[in-house]
C-alpha positions as CSV (number, residue, x, y, z in Angstrom):
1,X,1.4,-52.6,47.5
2,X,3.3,-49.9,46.6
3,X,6.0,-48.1,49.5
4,X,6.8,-45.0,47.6
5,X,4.6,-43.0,45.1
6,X,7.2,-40.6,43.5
7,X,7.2,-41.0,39.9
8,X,9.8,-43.0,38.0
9,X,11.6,-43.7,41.3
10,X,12.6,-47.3,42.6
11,X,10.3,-48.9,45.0
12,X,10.3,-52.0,47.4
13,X,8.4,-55.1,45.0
14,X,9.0,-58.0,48.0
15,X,11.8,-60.4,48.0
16,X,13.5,-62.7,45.8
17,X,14.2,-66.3,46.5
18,X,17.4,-65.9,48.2
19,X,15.6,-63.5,50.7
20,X,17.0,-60.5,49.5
21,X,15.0,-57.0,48.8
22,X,14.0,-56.3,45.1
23,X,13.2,-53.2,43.8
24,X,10.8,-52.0,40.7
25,X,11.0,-49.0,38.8
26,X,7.9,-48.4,36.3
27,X,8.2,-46.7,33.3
28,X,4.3,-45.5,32.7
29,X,4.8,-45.7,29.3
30,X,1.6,-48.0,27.9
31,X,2.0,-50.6,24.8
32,X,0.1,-48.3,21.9
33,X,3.2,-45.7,22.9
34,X,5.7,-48.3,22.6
35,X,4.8,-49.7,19.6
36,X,4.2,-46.6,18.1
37,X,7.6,-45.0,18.9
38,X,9.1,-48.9,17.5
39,X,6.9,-48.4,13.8
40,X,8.4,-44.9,14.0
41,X,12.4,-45.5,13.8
42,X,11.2,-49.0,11.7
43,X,12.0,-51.9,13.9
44,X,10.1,-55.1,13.7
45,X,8.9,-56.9,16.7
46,X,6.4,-59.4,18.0
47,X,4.8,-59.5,21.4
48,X,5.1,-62.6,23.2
49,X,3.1,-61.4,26.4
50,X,0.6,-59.0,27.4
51,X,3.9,-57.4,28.9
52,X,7.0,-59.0,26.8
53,X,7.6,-58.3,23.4
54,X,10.9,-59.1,21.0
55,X,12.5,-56.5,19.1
56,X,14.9,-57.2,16.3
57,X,17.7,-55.3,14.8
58,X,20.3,-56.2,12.5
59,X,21.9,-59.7,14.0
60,X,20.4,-59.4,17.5
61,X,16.9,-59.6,19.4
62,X,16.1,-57.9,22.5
63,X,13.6,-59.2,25.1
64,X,11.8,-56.8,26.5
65,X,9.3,-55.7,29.4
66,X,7.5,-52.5,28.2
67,X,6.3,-51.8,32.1
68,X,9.2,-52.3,33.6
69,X,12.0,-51.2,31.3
70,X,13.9,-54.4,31.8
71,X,15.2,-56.0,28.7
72,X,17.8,-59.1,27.7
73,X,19.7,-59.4,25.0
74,X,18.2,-62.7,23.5
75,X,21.4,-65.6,21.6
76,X,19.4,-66.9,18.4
77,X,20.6,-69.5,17.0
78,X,18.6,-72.1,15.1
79,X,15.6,-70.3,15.9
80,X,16.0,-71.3,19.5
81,X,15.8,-68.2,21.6
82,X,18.0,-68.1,25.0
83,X,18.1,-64.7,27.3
84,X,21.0,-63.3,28.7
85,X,21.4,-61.4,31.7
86,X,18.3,-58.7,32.2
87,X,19.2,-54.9,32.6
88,X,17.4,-52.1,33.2
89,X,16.2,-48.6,31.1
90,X,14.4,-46.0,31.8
91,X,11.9,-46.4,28.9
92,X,11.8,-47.8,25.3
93,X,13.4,-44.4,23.7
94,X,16.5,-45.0,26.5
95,X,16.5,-48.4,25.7
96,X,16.7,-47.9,21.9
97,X,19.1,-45.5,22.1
98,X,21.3,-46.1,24.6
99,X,21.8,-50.1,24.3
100,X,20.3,-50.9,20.9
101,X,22.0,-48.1,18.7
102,X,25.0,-47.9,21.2
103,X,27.9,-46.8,18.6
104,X,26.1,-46.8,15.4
105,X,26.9,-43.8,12.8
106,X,24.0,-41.7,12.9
């Protein structure tokens, strides 16, 4: 159940197991308009969820949660995928530019 409607703002999602508050932001963004806006700057990815997919660019891979915004840089090595810490965007185009093309020559 949702405790505040206003749009893109955080809301109350229950607690974690430590008993502390957790808060959930959604991005209202659907999957067609993510992959769409992926195909468009030419990034591959796979989904590995209705909700998860993996983007890759250059050396890395990104985990990330389309409804959410929440994404992890992911350590390959060996084909063996292990997330890191998860962080939060506002939306795929924040998250692509802000995290994944952080620094690069444009």
């Amino acid at each position: 159940m949702r405790a505040m409607t206003n749009d893109n703002k955080y809301y109350y999602a229950g607690r974690n197991s430590k008993g502390e508050p957790k808060f959930r932001r959604d991005t209202k963004e659907s999957s067609e308009e993510v992959e769409s806006y992926l195909k468009s700057k030419g990034y591959e990815f796979e989904w590995r969820t209705p909700y998860m997919m993996r983007i890759f660019h250059k050396h890395m891979a990104y985990t990330y949660y389309y409804t959410t915004g929440k994404w992890s840089a992911v350590k390959t090595h060996f084909k063996s995928y292990k997330s890191l810490k998860t962080y939060s965007s506002n939306g795929i185009e924040d998250f692509i530019t802000r995290f994944v093309e952080r620094g690069e020559k444009k």
